[in-house]
PQR file with spaces between the fields and no chain letter, atoms N, CA, C, O and H, PARSE charges and radii, in Angstrom:
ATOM       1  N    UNK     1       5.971   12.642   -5.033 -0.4000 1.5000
ATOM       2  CA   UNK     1       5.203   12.866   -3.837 -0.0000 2.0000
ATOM       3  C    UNK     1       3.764   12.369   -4.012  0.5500 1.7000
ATOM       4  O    UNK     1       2.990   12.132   -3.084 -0.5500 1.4000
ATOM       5  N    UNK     2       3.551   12.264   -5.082 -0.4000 1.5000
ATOM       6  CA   UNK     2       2.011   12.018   -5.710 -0.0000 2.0000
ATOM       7  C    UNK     2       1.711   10.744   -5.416  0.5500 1.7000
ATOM       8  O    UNK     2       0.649   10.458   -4.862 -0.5500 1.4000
ATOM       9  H    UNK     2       4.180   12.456   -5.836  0.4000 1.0000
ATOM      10  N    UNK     3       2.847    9.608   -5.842 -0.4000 1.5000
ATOM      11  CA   UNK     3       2.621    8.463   -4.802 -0.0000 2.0000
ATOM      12  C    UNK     3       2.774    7.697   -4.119  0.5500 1.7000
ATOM      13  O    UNK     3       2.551    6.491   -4.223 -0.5500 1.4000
ATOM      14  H    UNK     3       3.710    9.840   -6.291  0.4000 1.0000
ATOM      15  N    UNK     4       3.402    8.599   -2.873 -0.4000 1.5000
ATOM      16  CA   UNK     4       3.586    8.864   -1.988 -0.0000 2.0000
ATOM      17  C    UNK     4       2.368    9.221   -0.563  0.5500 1.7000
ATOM      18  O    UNK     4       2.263    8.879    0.615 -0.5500 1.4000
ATOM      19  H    UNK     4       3.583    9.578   -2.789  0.4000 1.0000
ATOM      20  N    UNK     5       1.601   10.114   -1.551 -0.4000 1.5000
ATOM      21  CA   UNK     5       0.340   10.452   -0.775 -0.0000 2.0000
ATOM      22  C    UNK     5      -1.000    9.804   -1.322  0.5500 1.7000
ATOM      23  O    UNK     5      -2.064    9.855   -0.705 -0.5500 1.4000
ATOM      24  H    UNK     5       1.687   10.393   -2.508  0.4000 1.0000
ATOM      25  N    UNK     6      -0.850    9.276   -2.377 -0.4000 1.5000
ATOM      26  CA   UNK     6      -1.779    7.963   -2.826 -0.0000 2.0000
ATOM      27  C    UNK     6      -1.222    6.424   -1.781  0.5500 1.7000
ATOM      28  O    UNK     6      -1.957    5.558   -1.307 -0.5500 1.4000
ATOM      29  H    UNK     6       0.014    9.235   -2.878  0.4000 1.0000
ATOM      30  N    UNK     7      -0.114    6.504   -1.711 -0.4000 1.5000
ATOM      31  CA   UNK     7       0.199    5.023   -0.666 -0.0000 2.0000
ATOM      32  C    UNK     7      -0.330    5.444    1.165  0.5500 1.7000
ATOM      33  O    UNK     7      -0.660    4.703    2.091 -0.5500 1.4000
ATOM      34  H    UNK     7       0.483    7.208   -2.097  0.4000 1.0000
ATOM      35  N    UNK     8      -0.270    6.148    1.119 -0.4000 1.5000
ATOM      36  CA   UNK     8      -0.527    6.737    2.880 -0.0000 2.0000
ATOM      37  C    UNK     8      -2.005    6.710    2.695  0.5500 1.7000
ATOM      38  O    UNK     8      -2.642    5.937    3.411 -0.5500 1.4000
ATOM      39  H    UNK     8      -0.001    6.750    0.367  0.4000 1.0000
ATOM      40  N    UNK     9      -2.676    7.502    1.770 -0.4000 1.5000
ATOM      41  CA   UNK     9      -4.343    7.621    1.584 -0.0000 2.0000
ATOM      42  C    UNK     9      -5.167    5.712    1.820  0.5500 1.7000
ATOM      43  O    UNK     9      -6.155    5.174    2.319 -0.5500 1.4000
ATOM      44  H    UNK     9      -2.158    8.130    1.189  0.4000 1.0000
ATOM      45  N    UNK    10      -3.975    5.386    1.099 -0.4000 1.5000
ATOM      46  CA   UNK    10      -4.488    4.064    0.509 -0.0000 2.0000
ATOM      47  C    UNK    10      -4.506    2.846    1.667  0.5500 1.7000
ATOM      48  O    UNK    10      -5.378    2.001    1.871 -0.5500 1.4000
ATOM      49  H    UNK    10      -3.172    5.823    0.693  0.4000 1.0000
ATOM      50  N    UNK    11      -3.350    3.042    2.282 -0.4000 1.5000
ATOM      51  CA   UNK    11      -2.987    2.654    3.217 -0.0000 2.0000
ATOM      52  C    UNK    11      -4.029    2.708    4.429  0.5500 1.7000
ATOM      53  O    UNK    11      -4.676    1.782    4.918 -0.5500 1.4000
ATOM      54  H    UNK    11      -2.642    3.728    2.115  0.4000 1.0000
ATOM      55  N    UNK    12      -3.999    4.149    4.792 -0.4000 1.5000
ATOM      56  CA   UNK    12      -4.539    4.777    6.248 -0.0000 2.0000
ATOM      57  C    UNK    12      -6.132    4.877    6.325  0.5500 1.7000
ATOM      58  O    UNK    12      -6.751    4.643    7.363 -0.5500 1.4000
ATOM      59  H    UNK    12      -3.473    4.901    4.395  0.4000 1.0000
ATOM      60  N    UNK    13      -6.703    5.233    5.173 -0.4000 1.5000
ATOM      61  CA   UNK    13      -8.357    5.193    4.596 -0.0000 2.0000
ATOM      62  C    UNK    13      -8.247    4.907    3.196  0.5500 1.7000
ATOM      63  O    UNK    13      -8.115    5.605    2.190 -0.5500 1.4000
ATOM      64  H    UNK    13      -6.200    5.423    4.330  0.4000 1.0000
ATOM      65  N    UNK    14      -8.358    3.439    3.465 -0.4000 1.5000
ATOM      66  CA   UNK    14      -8.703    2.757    1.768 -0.0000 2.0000
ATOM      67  C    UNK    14     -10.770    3.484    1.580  0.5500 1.7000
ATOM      68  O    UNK    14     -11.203    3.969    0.535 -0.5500 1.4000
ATOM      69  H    UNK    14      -8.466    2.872    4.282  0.4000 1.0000
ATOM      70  N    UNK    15     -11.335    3.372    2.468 -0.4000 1.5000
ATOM      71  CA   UNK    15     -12.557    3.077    1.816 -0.0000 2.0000
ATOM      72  C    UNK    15     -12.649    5.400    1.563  0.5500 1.7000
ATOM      73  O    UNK    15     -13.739    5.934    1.360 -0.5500 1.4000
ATOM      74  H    UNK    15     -10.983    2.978    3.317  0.4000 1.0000
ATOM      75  N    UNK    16     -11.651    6.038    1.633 -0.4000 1.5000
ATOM      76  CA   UNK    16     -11.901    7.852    1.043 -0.0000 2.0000
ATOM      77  C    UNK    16     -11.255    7.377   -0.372  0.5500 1.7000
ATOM      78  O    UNK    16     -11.504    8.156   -1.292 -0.5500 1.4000
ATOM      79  H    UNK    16     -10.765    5.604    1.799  0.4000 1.0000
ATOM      80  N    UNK    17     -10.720    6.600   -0.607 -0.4000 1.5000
ATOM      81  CA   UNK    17      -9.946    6.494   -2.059 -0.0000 2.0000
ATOM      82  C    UNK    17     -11.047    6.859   -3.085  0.5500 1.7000
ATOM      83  O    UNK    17     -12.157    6.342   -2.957 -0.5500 1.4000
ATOM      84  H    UNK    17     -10.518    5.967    0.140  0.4000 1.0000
ATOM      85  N    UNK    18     -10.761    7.850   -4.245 -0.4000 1.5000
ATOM      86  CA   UNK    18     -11.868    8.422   -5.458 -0.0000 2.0000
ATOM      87  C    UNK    18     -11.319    8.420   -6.482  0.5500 1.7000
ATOM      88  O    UNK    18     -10.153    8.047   -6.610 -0.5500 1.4000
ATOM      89  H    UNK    18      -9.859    8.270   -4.349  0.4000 1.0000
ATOM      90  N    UNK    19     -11.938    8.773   -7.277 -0.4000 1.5000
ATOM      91  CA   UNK    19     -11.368    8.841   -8.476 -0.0000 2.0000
ATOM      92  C    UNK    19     -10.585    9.702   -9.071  0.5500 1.7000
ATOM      93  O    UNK    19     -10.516    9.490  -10.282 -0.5500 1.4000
ATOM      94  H    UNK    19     -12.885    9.076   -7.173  0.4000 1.0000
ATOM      95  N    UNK    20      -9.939   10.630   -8.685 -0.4000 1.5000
ATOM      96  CA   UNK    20      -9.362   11.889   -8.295 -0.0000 2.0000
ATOM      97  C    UNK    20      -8.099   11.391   -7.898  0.5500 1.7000
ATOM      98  O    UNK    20      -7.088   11.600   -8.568 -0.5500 1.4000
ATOM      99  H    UNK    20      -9.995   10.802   -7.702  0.4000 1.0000
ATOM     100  N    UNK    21      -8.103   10.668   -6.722 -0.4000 1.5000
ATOM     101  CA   UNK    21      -6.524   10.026   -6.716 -0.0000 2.0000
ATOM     102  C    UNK    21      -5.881    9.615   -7.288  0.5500 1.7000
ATOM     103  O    UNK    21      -4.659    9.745   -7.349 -0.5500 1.4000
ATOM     104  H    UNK    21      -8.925   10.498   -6.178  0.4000 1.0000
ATOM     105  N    UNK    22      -6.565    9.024   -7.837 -0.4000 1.5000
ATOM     106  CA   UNK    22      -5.751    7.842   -9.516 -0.0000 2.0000
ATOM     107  C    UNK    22      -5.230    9.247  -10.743  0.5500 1.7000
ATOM     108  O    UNK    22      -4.108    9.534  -11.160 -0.5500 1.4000
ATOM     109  H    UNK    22      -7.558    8.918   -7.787  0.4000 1.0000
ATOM     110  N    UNK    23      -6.427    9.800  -10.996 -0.4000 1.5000
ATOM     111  CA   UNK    23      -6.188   10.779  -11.761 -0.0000 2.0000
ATOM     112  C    UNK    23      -4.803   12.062  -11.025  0.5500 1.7000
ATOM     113  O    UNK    23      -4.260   12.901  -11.744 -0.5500 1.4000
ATOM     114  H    UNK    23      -7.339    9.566  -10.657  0.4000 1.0000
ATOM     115  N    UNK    24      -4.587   11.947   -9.967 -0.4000 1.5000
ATOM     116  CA   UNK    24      -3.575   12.893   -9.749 -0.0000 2.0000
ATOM     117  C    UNK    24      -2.170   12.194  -10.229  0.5500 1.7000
ATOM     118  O    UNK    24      -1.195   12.679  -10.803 -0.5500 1.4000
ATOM     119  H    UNK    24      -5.028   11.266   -9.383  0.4000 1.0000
ATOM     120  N    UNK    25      -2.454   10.854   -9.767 -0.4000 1.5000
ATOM     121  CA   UNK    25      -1.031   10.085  -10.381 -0.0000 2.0000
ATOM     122  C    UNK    25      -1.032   10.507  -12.124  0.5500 1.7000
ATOM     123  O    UNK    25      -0.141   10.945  -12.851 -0.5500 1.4000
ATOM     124  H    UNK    25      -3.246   10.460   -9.302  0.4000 1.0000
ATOM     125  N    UNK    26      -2.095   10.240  -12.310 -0.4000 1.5000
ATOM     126  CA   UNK    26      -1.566   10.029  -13.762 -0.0000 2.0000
ATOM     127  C    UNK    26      -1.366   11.659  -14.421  0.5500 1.7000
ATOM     128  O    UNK    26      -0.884   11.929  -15.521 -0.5500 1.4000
ATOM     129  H    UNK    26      -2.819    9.884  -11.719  0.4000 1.0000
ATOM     130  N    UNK    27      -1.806   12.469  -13.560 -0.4000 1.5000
ATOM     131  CA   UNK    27      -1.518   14.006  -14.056 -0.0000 2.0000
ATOM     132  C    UNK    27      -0.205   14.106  -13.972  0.5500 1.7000
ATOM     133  O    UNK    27       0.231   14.764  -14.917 -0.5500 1.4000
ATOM     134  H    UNK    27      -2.198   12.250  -12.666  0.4000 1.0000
ATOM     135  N    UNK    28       0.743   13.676  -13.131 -0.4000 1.5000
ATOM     136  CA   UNK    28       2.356   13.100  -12.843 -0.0000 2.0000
ATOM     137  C    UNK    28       2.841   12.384  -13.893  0.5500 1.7000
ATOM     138  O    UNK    28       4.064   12.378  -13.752 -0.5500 1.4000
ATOM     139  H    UNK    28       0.388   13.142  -12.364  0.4000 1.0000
ATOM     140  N    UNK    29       2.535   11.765  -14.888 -0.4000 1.5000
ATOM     141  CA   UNK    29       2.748   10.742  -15.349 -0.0000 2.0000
ATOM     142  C    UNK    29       2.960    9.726  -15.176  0.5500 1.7000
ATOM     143  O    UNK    29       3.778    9.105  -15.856 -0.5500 1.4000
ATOM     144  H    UNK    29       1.541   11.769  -15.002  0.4000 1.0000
ATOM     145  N    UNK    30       2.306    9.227  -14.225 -0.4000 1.5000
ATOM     146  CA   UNK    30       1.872    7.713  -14.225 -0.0000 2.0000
ATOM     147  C    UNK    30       0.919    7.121  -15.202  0.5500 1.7000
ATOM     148  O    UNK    30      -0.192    7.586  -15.458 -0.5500 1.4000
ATOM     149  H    UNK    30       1.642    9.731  -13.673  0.4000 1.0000
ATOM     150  N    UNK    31       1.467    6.016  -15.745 -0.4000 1.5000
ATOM     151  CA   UNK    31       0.726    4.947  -16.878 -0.0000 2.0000
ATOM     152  C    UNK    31      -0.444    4.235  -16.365  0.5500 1.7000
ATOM     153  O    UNK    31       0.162    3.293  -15.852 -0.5500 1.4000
ATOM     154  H    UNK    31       2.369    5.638  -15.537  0.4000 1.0000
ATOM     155  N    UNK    32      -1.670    3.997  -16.128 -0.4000 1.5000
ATOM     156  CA   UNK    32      -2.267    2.917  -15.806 -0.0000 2.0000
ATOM     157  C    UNK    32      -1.258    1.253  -15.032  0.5500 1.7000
ATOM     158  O    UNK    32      -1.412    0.689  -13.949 -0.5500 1.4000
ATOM     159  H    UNK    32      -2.161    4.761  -16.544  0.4000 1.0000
ATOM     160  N    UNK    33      -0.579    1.041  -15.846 -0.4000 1.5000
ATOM     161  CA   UNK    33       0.002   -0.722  -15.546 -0.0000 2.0000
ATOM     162  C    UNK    33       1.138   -0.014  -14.305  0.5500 1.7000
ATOM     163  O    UNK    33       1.669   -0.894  -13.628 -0.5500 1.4000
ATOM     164  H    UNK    33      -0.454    1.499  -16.726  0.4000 1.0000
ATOM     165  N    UNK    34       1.602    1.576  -13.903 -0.4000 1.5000
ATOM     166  CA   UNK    34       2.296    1.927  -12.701 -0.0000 2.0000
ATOM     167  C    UNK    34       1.455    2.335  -11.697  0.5500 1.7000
ATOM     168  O    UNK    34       1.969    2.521  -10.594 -0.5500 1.4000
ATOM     169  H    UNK    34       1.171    2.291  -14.454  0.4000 1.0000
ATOM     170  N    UNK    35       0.009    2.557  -11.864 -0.4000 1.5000
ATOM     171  CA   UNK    35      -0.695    3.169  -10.981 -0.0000 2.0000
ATOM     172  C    UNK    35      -1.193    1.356  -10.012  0.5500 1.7000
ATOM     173  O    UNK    35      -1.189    1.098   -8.809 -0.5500 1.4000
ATOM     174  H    UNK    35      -0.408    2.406  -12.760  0.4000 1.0000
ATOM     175  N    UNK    36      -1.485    0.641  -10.996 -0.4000 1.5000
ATOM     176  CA   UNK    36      -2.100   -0.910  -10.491 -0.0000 2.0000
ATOM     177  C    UNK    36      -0.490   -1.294  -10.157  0.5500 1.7000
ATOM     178  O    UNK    36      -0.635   -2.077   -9.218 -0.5500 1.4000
ATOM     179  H    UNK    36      -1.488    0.850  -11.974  0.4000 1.0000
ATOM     180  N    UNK    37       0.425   -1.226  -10.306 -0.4000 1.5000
ATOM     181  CA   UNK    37       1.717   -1.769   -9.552 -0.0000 2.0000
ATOM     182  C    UNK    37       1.370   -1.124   -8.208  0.5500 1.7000
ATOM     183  O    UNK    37       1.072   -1.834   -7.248 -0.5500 1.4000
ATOM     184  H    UNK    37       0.543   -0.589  -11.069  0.4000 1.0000
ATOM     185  N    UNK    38       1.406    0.313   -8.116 -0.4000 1.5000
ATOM     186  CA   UNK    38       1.247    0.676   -6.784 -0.0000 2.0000
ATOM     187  C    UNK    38       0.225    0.303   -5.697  0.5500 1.7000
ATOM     188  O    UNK    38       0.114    0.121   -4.485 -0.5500 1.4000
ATOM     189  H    UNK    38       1.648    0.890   -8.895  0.4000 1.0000
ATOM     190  N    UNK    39      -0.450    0.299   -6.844 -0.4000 1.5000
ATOM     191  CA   UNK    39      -1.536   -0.077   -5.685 -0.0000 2.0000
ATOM     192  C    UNK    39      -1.512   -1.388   -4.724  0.5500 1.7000
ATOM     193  O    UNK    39      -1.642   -1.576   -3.514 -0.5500 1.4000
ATOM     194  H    UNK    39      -0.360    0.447   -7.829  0.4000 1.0000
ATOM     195  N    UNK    40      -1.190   -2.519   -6.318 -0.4000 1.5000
ATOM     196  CA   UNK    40      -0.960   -4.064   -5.572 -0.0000 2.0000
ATOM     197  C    UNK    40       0.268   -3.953   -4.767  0.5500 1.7000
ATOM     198  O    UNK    40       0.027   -4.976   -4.125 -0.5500 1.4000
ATOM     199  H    UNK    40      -1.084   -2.366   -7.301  0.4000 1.0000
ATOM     200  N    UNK    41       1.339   -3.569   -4.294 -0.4000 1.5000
ATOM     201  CA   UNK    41       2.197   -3.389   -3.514 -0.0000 2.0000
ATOM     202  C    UNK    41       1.782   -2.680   -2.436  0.5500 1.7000
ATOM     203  O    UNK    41       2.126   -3.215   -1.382 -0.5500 1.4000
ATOM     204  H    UNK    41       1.535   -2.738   -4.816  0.4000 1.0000
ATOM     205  N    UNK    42       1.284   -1.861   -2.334 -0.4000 1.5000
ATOM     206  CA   UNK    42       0.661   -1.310   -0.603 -0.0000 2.0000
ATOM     207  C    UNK    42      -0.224   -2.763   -0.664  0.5500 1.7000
ATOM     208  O    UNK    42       0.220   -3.875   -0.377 -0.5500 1.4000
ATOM     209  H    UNK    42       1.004   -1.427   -3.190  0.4000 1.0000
ATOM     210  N    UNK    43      -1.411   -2.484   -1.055 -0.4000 1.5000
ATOM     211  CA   UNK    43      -2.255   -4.034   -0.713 -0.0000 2.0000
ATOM     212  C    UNK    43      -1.571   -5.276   -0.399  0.5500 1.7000
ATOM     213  O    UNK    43      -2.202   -6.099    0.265 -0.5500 1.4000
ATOM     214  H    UNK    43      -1.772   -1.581   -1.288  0.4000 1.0000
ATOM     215  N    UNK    44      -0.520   -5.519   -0.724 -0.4000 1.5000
ATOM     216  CA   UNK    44       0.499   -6.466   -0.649 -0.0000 2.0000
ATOM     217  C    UNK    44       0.845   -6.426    0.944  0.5500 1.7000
ATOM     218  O    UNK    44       0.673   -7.296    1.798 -0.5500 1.4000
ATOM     219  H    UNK    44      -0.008   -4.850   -1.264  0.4000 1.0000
ATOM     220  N    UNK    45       1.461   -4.951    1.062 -0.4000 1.5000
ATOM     221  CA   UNK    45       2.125   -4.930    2.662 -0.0000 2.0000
ATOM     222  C    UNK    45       0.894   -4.767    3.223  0.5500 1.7000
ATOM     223  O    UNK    45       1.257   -4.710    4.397 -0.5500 1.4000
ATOM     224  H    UNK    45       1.601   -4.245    0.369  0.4000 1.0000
ATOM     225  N    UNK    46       0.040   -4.683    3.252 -0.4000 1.5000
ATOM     226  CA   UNK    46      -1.472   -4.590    3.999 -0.0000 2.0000
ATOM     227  C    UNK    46      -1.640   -5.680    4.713  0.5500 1.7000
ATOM     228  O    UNK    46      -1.632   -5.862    5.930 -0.5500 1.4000
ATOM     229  H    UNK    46      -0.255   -4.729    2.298  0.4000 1.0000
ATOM     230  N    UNK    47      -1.876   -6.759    3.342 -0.4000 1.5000
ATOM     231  CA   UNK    47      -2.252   -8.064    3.797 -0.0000 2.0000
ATOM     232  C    UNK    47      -1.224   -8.399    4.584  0.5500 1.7000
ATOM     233  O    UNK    47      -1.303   -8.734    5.766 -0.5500 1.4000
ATOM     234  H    UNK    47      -1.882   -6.611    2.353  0.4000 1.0000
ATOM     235  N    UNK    48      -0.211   -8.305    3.897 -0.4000 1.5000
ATOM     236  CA   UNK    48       0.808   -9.140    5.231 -0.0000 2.0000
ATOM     237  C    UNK    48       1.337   -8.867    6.442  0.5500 1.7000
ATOM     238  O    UNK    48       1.849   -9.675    7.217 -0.5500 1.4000
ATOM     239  H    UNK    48      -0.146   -8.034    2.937  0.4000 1.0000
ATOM     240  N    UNK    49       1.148   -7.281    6.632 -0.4000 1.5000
ATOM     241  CA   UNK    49       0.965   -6.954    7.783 -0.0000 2.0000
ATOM     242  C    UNK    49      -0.072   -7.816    9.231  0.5500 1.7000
ATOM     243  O    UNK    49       0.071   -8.269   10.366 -0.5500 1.4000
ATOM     244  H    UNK    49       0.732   -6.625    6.003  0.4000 1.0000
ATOM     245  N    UNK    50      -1.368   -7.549    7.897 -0.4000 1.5000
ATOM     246  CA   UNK    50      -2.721   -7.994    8.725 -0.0000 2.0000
ATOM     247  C    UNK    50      -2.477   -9.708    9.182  0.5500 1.7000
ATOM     248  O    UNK    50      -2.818  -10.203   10.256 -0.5500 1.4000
ATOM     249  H    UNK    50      -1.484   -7.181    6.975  0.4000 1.0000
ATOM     250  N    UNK    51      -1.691  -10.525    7.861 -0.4000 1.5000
ATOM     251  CA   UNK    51      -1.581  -11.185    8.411 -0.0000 2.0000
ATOM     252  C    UNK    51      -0.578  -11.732    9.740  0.5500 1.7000
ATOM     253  O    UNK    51      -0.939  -12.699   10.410 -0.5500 1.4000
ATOM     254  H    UNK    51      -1.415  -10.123    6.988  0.4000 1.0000
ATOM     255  N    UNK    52       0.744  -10.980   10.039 -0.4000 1.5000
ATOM     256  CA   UNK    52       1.382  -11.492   10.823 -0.0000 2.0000
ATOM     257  C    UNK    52       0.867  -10.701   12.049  0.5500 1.7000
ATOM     258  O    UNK    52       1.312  -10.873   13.183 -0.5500 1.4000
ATOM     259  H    UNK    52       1.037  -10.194    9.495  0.4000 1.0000
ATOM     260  N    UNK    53      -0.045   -9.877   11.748 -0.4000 1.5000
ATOM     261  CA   UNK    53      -0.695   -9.071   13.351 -0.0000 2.0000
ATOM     262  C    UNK    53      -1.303  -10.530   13.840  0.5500 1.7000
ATOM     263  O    UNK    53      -0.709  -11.201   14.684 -0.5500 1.4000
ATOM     264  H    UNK    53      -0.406   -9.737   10.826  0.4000 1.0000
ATOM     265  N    UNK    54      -2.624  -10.986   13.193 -0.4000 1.5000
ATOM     266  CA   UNK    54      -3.426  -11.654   13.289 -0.0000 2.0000
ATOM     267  C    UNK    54      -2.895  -13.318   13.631  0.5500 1.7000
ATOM     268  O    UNK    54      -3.589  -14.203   14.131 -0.5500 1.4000
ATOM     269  H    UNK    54      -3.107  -10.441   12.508  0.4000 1.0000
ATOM     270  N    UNK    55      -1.606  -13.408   13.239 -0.4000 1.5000
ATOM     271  CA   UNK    55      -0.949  -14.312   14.434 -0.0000 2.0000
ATOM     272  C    UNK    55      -0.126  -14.465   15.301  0.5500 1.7000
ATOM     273  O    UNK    55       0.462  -15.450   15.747 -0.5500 1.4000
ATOM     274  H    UNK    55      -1.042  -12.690   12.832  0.4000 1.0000
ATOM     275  N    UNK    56      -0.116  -13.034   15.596 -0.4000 1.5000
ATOM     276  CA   UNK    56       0.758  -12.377   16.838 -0.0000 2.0000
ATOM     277  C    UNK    56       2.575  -12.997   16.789  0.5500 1.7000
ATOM     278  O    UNK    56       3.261  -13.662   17.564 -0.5500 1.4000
ATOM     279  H    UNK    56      -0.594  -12.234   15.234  0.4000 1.0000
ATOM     280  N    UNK    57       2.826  -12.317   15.374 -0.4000 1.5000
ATOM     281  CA   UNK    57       4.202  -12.479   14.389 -0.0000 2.0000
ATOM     282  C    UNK    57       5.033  -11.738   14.925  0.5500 1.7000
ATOM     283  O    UNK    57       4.592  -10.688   14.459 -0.5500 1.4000
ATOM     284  H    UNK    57       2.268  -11.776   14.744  0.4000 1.0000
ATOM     285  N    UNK    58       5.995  -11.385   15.608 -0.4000 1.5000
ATOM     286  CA   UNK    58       6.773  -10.220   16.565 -0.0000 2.0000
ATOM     287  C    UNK    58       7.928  -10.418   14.909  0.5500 1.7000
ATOM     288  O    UNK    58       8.282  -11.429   14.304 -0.5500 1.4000
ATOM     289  H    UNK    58       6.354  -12.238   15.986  0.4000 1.0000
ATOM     290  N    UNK    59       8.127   -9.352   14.735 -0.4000 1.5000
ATOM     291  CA   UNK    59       9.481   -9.073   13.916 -0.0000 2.0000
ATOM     292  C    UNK    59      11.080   -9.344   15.225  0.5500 1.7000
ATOM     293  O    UNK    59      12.225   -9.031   14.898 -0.5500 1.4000
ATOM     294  H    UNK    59       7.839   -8.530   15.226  0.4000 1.0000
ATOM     295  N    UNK    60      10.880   -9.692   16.011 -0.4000 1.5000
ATOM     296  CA   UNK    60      11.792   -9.970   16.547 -0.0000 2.0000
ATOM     297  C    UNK    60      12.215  -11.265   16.379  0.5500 1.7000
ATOM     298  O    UNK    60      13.289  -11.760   16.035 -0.5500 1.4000
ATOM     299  H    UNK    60       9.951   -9.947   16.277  0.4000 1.0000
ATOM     300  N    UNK    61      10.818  -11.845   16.793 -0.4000 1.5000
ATOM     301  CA   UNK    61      10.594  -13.823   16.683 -0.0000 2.0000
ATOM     302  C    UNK    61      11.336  -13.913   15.672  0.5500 1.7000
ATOM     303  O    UNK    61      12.453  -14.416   15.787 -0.5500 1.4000
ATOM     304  H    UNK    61       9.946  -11.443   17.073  0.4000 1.0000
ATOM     305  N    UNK    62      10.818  -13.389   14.316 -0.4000 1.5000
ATOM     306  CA   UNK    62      11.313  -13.851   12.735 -0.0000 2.0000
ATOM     307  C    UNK    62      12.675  -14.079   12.884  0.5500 1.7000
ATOM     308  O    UNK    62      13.199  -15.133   12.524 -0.5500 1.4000
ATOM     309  H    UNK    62       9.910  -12.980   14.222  0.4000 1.0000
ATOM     310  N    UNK    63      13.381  -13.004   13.476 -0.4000 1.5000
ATOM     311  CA   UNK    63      14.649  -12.700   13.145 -0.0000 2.0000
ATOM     312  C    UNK    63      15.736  -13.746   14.272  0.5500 1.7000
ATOM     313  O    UNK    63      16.925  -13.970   14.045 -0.5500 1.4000
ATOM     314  H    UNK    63      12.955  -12.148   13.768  0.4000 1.0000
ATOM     315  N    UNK    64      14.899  -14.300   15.563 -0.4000 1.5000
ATOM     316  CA   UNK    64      15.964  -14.886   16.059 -0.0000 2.0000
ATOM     317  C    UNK    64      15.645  -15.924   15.629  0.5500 1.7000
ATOM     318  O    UNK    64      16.573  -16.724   15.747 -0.5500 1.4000
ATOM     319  H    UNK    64      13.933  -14.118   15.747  0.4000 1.0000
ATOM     320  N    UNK    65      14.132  -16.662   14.831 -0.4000 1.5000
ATOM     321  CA   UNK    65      14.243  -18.036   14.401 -0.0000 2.0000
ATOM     322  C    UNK    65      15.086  -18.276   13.027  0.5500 1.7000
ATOM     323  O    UNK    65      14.757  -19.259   12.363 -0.5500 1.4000
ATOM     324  H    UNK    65      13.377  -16.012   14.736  0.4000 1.0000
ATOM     325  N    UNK    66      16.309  -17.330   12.478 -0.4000 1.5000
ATOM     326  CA   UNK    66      16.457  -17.331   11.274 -0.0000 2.0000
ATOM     327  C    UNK    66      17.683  -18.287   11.365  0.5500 1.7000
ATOM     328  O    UNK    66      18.266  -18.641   10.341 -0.5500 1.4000
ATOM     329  H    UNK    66      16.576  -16.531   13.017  0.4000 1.0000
């Protein structure tokens, strides 16, 4: 659940993210090299979200140009 509610935080208000968050993962046992996986994977769907908003990308389009 830990990150779970680090991906939604991260996601929904990147700029409340502290240092406290990271540290709750790793009170879970998360490693450092799983906490930076997570992170670059939301940032991942971020960007590419932002990017197919930003050229008005319909998930429908995708799917009938396939």
């Amino acid at each position: 659940m830990a990150m779970l509610d680090y991906a939604v935080k991260l996601t929904e208000r990147p700029s409340d993210m502290i240092e406290s968050d990271i540290e709750q993962l790793r009170e879970v046992g998360f490693k450092d090299r799983a906490i930076l996986d997570i992170n670059q994977i939301v940032a991942y769907f971020a960007y590419v979200n932002r990017i197919a908003d930003g050229l008005g990308v319909d998930l429908e389009d995708f799917r009938d140009n396939r």
